[in-house]
C-alpha positions as CSV (number, residue, x, y, z in Angstrom):
1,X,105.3,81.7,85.0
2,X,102.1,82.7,86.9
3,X,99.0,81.3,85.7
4,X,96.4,83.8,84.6
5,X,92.8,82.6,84.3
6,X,90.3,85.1,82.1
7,X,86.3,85.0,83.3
8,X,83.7,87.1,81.6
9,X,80.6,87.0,80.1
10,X,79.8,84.4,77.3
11,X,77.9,87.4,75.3
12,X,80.3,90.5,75.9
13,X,80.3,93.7,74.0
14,X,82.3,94.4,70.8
15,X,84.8,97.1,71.0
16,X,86.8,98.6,68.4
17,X,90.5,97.5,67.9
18,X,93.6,99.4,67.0
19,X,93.4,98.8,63.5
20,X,89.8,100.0,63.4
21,X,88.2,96.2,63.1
22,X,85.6,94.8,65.8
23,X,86.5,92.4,68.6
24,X,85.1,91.4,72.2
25,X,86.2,92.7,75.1
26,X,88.2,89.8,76.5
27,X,89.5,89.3,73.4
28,X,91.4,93.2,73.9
29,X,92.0,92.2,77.2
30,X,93.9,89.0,76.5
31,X,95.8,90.5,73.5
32,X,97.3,93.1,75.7
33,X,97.8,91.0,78.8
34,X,101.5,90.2,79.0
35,X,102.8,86.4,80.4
36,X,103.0,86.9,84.3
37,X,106.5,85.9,84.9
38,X,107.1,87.2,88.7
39,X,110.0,87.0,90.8
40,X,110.1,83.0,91.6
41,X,112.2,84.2,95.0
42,X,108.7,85.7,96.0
43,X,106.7,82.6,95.5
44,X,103.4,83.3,97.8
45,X,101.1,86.0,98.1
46,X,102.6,86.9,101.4
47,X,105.9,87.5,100.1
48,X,104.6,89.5,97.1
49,X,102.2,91.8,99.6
50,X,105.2,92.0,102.2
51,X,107.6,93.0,99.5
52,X,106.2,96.3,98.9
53,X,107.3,97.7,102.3
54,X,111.1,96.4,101.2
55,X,111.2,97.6,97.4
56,X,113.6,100.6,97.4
57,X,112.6,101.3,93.9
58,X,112.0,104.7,93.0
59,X,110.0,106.3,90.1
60,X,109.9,110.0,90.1
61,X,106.5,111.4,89.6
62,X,105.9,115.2,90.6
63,X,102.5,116.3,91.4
64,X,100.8,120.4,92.7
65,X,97.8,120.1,95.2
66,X,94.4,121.5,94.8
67,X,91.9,121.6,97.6
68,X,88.4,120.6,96.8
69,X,85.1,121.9,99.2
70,X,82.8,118.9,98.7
71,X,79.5,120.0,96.9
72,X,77.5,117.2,98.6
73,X,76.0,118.8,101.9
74,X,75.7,115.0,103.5
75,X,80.0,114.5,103.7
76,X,80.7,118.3,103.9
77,X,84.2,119.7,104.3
78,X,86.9,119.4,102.0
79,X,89.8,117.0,99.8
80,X,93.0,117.0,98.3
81,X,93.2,116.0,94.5
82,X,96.7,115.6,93.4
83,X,97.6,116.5,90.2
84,X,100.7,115.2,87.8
85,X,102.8,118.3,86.5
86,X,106.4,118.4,84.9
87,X,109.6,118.2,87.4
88,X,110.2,121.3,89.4
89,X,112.4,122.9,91.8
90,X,111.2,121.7,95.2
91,X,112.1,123.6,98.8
92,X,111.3,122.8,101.9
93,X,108.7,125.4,103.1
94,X,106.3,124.2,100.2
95,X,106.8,120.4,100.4
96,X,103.7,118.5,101.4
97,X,105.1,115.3,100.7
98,X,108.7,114.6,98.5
99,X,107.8,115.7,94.7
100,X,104.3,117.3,96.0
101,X,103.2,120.9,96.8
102,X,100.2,123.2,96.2
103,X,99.4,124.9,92.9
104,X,100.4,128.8,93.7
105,X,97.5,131.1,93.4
106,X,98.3,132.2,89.6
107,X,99.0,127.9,88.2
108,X,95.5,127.7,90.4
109,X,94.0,130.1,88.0
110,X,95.3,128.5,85.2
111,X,94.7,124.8,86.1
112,X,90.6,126.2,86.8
113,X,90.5,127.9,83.6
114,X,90.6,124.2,82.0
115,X,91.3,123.7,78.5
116,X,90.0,122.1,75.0
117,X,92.8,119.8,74.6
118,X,91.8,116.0,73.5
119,X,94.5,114.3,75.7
120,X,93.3,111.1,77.7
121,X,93.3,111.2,81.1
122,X,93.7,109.3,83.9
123,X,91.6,109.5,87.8
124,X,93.6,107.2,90.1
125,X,92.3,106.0,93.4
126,X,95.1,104.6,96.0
127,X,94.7,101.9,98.7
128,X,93.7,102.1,102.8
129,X,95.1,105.3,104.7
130,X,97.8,106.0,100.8
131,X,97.8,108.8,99.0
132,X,99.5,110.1,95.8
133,X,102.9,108.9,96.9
134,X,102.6,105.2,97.0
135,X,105.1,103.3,94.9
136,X,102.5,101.2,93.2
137,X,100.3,104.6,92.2
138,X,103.5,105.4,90.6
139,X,104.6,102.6,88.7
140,X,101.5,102.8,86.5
141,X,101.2,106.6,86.2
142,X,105.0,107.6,85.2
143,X,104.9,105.9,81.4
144,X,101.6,107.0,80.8
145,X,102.1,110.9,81.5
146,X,105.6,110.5,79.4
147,X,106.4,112.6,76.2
148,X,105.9,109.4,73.8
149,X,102.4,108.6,75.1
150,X,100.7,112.2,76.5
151,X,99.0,111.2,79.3
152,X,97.3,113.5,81.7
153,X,96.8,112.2,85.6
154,X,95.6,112.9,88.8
155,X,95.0,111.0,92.0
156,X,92.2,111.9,94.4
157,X,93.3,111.1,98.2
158,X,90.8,109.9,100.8
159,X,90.3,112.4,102.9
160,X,92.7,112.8,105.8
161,X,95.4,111.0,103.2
162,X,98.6,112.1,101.9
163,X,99.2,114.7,104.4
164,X,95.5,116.4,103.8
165,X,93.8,118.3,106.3
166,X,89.8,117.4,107.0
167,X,87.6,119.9,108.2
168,X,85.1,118.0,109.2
169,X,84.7,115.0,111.4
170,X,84.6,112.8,108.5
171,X,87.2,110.3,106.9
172,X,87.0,108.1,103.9
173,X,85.1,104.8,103.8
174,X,84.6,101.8,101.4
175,X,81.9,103.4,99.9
176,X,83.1,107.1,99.8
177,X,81.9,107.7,96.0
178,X,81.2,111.5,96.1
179,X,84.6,112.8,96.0
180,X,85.3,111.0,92.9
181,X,82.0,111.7,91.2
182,X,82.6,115.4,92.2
183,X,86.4,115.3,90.4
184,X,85.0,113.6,87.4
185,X,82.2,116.4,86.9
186,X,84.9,118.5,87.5
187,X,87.1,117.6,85.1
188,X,84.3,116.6,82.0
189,X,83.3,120.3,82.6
190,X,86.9,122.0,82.2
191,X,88.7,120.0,79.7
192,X,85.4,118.8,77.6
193,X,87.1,116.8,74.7
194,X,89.4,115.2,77.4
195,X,88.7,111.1,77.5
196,X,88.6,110.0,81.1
197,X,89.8,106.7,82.6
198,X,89.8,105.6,86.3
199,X,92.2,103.1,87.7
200,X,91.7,101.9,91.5
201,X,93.7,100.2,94.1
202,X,92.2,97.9,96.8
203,X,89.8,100.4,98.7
204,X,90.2,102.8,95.8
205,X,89.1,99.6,93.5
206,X,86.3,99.0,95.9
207,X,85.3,102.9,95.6
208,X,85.9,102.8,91.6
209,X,83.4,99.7,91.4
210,X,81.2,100.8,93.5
211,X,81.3,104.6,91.4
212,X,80.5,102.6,88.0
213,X,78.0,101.0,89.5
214,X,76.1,104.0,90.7
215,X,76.5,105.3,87.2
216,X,75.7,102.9,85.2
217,X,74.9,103.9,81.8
218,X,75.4,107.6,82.3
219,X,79.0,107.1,83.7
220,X,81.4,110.1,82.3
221,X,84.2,108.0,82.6
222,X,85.1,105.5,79.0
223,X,86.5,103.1,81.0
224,X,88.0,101.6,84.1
225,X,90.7,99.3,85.8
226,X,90.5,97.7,89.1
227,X,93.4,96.1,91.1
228,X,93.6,94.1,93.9
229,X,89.6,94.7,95.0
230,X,88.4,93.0,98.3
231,X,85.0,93.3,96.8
232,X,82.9,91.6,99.6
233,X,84.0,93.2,102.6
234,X,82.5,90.5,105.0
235,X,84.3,87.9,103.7
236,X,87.4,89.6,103.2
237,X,87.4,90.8,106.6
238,X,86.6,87.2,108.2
239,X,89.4,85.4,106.3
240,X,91.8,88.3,107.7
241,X,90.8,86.7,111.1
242,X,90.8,82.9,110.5
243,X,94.9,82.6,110.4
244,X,97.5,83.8,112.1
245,X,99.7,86.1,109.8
246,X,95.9,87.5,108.7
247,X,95.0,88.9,112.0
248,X,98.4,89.2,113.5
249,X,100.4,90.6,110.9
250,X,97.9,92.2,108.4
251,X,94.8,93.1,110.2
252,X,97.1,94.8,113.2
253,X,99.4,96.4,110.8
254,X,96.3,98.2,109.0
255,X,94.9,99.0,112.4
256,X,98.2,100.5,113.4
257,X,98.4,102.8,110.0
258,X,94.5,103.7,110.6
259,X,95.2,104.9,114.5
260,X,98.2,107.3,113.4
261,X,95.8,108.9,110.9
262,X,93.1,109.2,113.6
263,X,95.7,111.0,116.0
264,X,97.1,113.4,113.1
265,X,93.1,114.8,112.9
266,X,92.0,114.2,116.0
267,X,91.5,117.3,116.8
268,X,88.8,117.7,114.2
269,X,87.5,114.0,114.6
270,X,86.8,113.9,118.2
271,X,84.6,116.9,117.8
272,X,81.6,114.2,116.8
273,X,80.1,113.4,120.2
274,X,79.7,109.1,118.8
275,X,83.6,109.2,119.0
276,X,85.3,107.5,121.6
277,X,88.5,108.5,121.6
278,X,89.9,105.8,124.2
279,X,88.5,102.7,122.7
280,X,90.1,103.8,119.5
281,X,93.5,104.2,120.8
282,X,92.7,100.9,122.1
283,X,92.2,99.0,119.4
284,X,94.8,96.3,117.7
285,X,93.0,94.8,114.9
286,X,91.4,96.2,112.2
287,X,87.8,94.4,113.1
288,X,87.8,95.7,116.4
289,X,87.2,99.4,114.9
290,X,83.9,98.1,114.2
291,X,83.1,96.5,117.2
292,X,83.7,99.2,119.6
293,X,81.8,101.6,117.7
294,X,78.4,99.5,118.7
295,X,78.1,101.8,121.6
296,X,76.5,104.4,119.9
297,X,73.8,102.5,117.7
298,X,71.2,104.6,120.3
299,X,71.5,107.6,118.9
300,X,73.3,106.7,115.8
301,X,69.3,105.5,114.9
302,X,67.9,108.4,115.3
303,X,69.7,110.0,112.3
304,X,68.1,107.3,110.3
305,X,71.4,107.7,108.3
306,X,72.6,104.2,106.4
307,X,75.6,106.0,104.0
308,X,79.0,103.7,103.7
309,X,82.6,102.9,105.1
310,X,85.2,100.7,105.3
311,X,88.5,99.9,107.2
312,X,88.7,102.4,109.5
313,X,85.1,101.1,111.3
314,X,85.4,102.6,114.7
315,X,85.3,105.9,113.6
316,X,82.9,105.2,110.6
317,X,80.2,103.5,112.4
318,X,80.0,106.4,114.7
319,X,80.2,109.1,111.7
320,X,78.0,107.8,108.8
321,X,75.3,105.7,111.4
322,X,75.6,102.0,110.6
323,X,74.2,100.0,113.3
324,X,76.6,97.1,112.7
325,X,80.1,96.7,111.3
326,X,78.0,93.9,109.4
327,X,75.6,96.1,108.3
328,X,78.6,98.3,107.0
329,X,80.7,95.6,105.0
330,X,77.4,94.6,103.1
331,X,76.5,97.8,102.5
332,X,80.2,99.4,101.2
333,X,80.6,96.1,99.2
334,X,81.3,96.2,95.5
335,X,80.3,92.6,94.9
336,X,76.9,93.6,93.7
337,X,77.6,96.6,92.4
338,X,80.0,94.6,89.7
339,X,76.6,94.1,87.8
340,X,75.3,97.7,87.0
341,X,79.0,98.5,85.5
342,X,78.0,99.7,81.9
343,X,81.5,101.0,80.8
344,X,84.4,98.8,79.5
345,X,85.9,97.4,83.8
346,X,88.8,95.5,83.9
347,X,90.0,93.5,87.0
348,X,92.8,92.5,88.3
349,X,93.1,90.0,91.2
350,X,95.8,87.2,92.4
351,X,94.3,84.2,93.9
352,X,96.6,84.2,96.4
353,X,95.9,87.9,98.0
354,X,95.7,87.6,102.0
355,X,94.0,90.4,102.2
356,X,91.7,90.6,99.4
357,X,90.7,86.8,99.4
358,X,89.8,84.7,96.6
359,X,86.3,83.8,97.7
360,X,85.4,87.1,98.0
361,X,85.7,87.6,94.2
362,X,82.4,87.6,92.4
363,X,83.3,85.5,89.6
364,X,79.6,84.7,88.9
365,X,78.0,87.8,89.2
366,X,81.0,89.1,86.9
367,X,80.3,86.1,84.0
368,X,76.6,88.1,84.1
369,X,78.4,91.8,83.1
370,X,79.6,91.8,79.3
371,X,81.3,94.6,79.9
372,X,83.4,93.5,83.1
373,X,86.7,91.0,82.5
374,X,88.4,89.7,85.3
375,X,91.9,88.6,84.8
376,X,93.1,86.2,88.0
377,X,96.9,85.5,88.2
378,X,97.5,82.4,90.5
379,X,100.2,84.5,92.1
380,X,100.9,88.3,92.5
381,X,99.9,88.9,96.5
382,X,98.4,92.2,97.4
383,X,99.2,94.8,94.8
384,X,102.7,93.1,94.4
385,X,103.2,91.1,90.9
386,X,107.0,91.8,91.3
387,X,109.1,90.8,88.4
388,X,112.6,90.5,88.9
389,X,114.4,93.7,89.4
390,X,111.4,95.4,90.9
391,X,109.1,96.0,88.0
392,X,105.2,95.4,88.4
393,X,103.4,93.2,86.1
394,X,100.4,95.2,86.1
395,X,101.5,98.3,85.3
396,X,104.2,97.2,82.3
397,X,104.1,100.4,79.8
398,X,102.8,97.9,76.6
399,X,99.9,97.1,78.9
400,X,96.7,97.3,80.9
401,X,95.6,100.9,81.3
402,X,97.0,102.6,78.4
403,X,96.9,99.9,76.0
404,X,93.8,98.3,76.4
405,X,91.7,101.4,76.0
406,X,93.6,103.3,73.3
407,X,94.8,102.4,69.6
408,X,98.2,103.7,68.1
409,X,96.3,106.7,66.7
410,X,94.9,107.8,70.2
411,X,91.1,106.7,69.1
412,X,89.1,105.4,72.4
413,X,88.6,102.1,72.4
414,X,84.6,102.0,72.7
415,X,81.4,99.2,72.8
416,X,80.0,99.1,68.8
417,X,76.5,100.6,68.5
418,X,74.3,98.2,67.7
């Protein structure tokens, strides 16, 4: 069995239980948190992270398509929110990925028109250069959005993701936070008695946390969960490169998934003049995006723009006008952001992620937030936790998510009033 280690504040809110009583936050947490037995043939966190490209397991989820036009005239152009529907026929000609395809014109209509239904629902956010269809997404949404426990869910890709087009020259970064704010508006505004819920994946997390933290107090959403966060982007990034397997195997392997998305948009990314189209189809590791974009901090100042980004730095740098891929991580960081989190966050990290390392986990500033828990498993990788047979510890149906935040009778778990 895994270890799991619990770290929160020593004054954290009071939420309501499934029988109606009070009890502290980690107190839920724990009471929901199953033993972490994982698969003892996977016994590091580089086996758990690589095991995920090797898993055959499939979970059918079907989703339809709608295209958003951002509202926020500083990342114009537009994004692909995913939503979960019942199984349908699929064809060819209207495939966007398998079990994915745009809402027709008429189920468009429909979807807009929104509805007073109290279901809860679920906002998911998927990892560097996903989308909709990663396995992980999967294993959490598919028992939520069964019969038995009448889930609603939809998953907002990163721009440029899951087979989206961008029309601008503009990709997702670490601290991409309008597209989610804008679904979440969204979504309060058409199904007004719906109960929202977030869960993000490593850069997802990162965005989710740093979402909450922009909130604060006047955060739509009741609650969140957050797996696998590299939370200080600095740090992670500089542990990628002190080993072998971190710069050679992980760092290059990211790089290599963030290039093919920069050639399947070029044409619409090369249109900003700060692009350099060579010295990206250069690059090897996943730092080196950042470095080569230092040639154009000249005129990149003269926007006096400072927004965010994350791991796809050689295009960022150029597009949002950091002056240094330093200057980037700190700023698209969640570490601080952990702090201002005023809804019920719960995290999820395995000490022994080689990609989302250890010592970038906040533990202090998280101890200071009594309404953040952070539950570390000694093992688990990146966004693994395998069991045997395939299953993922963090997404068990008696657990996390769906549990934590909702009693038998579908009453929210919410902080007491004082």
């Amino acid at each position: 069995m895994s270890k799991t280690t619990f770290y929160h504040s020593a004054d954290p809110i009071i939420v309501r239980t499934r029988s109606g009583s009070k009890a502290t936050l980690p107190d839920l947490c724990k009471s929901v948190t199953p033993a972490c037995h994982l698969n003892p043939l996977l016994f590091n966190g580089h086996l758990q992270t690589s095991w995920t490209a090797v898993n055959s397991t499939d979970i059918p989820v079907y989703y339809k398509r709608k295209i958003f036009t951002a509202e926020n005239d500083a990342c114009h152009g537009t994004f692909a929110v995913d939503f979960v529907v019942d199984e349908y026929q699929e064809t060819k000609e209207r495939m966007l990925l398998p079990r994915t395809c745009c809402f027709s014109d008429e189920e468009l209509k429909e979807l807009e028109l929104g509805s007073l239904d109290d279901e809860p629902m679920l906002v998911a956010l998927h990892g560097l250069s996903g989308g909709s269809h990663e396995i992980y997404i999967r294993h959490v949404i598919a028992p939520m959005v069964n019969k038995e426990r009448g889930w609603k869910a939809c998953v907002v890709n990163a721009r440029g993701c899951a087979m989206s087009k961008i029309t601008s020259p503009v990709l997702f970064n670490a601290r991409a936070t309008w597209d989610i704010r804008q679904v979440v508006k969204w979504l309060r505004k058409l199904y007004p008695n719906r109960s929202l819920f977030a869960i993000g994946f490593s850069l997802g997390a990162n965005i989710l946390t740093n979402y909450l933290g922009e909130e604060g107090s006047n955060c739509i959403l009741k609650g969140a969960v957050v797996c696998s966060n590299p939370w200080n982007l600095e740090v992670s990034s500089l542990a990628l490169q002190r080993s072998w397997l971190g710069l050679g195997v992980y760092s290059k392997v990211m790089a290599s998934n963030m290039k093919r998305l920069f050639e399947i948009h070029i044409e619409e990314i090369s249109k900003n003049p700060q692009i350099d189209v060579d010295k990206v189809r250069g690059v090897r590791y996943l730092h080196e995006f950042d470095r080569s974009a230092l040639a154009a901090i000249p005129a990149l100042r003269t926007k006096g723009a400072y927004p965010v980004i994350n791991e796809i730095r050689v295009v960022q740098c150029p597009s949002w006008g950091y002056p240094t891929e330093g200057a980037y991580y700190r700023d698209a960081s969640s570490s601080d952001s952990v702090l201002a989190v005023r809804v019920p966050l719960f995290v999820l990290n395995a000490e022994d992620d080689p990609i989302a390392a250890r010592e970038a986990i906040p533990f202090e500033e998280i101890k200071q937030n009594p309404y953040v828990v952070l539950c570390a498993s000694r093992g688990g990788g990146h966004i693994g936790w395998f069991e045997f047979g395939g299953g993922r510890w963090f997404a068990k149906p008696d657990s996390f998510a769906g549990n934590w935040i909702l009693d038998k009778d579908g009453r929210i778990s919410e902080p007491w009033p004082d």
